[in-house]
C-alpha positions in Angstrom: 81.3 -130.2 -20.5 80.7 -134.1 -20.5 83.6 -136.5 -20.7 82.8 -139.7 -22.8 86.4 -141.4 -22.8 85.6 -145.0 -21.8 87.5 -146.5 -18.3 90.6 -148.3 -19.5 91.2 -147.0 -23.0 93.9 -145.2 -24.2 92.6 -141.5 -25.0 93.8 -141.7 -28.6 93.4 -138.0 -29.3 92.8 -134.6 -26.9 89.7 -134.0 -29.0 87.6 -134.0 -25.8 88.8 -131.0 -25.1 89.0 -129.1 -28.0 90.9 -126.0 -26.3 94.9 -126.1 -25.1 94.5 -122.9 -23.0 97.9 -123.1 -21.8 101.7 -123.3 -23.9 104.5 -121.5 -24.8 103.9 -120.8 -28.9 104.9 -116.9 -29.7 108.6 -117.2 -30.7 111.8 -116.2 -29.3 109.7 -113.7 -26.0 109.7 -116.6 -23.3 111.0 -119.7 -22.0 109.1 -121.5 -25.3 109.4 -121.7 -29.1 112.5 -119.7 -29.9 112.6 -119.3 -33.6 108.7 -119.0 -36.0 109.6 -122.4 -37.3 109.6 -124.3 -34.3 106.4 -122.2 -33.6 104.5 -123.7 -36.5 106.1 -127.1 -36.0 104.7 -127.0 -32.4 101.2 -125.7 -33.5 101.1 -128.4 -36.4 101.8 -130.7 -33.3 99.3 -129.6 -31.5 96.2 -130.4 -34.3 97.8 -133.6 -35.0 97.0 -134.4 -31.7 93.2 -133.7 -31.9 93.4 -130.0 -30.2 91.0 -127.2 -32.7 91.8 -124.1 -30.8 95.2 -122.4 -29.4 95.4 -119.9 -26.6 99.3 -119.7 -26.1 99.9 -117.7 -22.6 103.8 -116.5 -22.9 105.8 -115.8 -19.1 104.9 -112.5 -17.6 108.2 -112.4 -15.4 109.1 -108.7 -13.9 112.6 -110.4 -14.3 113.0 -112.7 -16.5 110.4 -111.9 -19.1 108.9 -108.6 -19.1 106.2 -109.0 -21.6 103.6 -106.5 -22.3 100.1 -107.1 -24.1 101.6 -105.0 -27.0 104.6 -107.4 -27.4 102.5 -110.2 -27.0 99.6 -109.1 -29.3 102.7 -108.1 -32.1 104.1 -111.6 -31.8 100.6 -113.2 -32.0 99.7 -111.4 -35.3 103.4 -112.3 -36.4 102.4 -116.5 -35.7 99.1 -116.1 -37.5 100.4 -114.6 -40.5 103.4 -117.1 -41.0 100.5 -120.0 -39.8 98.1 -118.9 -42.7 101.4 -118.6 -44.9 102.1 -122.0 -44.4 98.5 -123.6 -45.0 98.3 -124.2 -41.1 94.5 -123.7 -40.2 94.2 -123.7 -36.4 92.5 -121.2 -34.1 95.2 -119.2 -32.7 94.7 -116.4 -29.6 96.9 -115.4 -26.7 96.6 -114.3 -23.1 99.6 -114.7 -20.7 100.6 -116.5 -17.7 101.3 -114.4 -14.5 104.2 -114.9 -12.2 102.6 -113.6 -8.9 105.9 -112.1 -7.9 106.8 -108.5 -6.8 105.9 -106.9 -10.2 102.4 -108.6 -10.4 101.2 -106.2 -7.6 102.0 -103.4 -10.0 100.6 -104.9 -12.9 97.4 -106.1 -10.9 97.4 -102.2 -9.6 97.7 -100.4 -13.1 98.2 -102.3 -15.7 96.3 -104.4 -18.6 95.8 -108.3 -18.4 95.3 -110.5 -20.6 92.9 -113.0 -20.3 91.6 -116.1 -21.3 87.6 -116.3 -22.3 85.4 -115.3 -18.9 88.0 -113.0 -18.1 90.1 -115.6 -16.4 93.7 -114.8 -15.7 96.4 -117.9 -15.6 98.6 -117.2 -12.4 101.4 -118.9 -11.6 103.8 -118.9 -8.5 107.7 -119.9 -7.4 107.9 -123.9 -6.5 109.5 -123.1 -3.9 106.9 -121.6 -1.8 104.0 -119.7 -2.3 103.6 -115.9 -2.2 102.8 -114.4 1.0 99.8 -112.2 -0.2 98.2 -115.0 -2.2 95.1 -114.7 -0.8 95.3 -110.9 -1.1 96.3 -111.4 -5.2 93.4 -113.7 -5.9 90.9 -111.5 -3.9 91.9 -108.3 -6.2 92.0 -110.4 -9.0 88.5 -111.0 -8.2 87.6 -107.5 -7.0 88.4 -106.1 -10.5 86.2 -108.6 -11.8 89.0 -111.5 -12.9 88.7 -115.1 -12.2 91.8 -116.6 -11.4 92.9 -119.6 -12.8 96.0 -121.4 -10.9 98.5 -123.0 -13.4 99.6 -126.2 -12.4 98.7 -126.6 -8.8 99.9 -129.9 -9.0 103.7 -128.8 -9.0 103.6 -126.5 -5.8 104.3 -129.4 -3.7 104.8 -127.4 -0.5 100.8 -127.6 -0.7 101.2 -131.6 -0.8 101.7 -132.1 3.0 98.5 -129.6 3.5 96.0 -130.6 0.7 93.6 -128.8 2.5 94.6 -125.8 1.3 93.7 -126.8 -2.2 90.6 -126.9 -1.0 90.4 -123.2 0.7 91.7 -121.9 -2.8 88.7 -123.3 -4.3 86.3 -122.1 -2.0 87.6 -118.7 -2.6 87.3 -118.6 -6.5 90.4 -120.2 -7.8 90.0 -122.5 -10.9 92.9 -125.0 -11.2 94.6 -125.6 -14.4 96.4 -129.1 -14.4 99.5 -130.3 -16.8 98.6 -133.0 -19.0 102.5 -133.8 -18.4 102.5 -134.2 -15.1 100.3 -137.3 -15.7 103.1 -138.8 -17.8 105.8 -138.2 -15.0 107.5 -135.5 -17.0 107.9 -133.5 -13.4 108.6 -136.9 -11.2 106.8 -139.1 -9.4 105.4 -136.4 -6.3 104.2 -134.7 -8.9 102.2 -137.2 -10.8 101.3 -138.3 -7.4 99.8 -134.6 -6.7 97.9 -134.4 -9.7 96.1 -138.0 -9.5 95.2 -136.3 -6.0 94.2 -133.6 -6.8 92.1 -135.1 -9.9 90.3 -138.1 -7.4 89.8 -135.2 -5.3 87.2 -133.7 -8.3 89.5 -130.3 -8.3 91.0 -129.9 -11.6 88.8 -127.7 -13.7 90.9 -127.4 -16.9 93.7 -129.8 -18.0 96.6 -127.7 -20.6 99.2 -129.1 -22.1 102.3 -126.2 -21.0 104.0 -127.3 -24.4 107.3 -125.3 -24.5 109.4 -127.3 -26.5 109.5 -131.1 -28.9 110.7 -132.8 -25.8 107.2 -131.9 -24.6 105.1 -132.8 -27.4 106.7 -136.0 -28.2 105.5 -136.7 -24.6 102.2 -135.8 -24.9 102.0 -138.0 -28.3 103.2 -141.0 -26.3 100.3 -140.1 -23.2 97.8 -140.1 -25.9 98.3 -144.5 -25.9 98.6 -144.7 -22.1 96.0 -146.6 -20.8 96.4 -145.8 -17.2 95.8 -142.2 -17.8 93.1 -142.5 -19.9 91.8 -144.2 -16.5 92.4 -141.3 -14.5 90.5 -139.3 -17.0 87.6 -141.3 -17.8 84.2 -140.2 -16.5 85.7 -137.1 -15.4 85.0 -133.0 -16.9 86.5 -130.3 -18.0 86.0 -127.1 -18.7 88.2 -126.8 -22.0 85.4 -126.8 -24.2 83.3 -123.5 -23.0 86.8 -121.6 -23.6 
């Protein structure tokens, strides 16, 4: 996919991309929209801002949030319904976003995952540190024929001090999946620093936006006039578009 956003204009609109692959939309099972009207408010959001299609990927927690594809398939249908109900037209689909903690072995073992198009699965991992079998959890992603796709690399800022091993998780099959918010700042400043890194460094594959809430999407409204990130992302691609 070719980027034609010209060097020192604001973006305007996330049309270029076309596809959000990555937020928090399916009411009341996550972290994300807790009741269907804040659901619709956020997807209504979302088109205003130039995005055509949805793929909303709820937690997959063993703790915190145990989703299963059934839930998340029931709450999907649920969103479409009460989208279509309310004379929203927007292409809606799900797949999730996998914690890589002690229940993602299982999971990864035996169970079903949902994916995004290309049978990529979003991972995610504590900010704290990463997971001691990483490599092992991307390599059986990949031996059951996934393609992992790292969710926000940019915040793991234990990698910051080794950015080199950005690199080895790309040479191994790792697409990386950056925040539009953490070009605003919305994280802090490291952050924002990470991912300007990580973008000069020509390693971002897909950019999502992670909208969980209004806080988030009034922040992505106010990036869309910011002429210093529509620097960052001129001349540059994305993968958004083949989803």
């Amino acid at each position: 996919m070719f980027n034609f956003l010209r060097r020192g204009k604001p973006l305007g609109a996330y049309d270029f991309l076309r596809t959000d692959l990555h937020s928090h939309l399916l009411p009341g099972i996550d972290d994300g929209a807790q009741e269907m009207e804040q659901s619709l408010s956020l997807i209504q959001a979302l088109l205003d801002m130039g995005f055509r299609k949805l793929i909303t990927t709820p937690h997959v927690m063993s703790d915190l949030y145990p989703n299963t594809p059934a839930v998340i398939r029931e709450r999907l249908s649920a969103v479409r319904k009460a989208a279509k109900d309310n004379g929203i037209e927007v292409e809606l689909d799900a797949a999730a976003e996998y914690l890589m903690d002690e229940g993602f072995e299982a999971l990864l073992e035996e169970g079903e995952l949902l994916t995004l198009p290309g049978d990529r699965v979003l991972v995610e991992m504590s900010f704290i540190a990463a997971p001691p079998k990483l490599d092992e959890y991307l390599f059986r992603l990949q031996m059951k024929g996934y393609k992992p796709l790292l969710a926000h690399p940019e915040r793991y800022l234990f990698f910051r001090e080794n950015f080199g091993r950005y690199k080895e998780l790309r040479d191994r099959g790792c697409d990386f999946q950056l925040n539009l918010l953490s070009l605003t700042g919305y994280y802090g400043k490291p952050v924002r620093e990470n991912a300007v890194a990580l973008l000069k460094a020509g390693l971002v594959d897909f950019l999502g936006t992670d909208l969980h809430h209004d806080r988030h999407a009034a922040r992505l409204q106010a990036a869309l006039e910011d002429k210093e990130i529509g620097r960052l992302l001129a001349g540059k691609s994305f993968e958004n578009t083949s989803l």
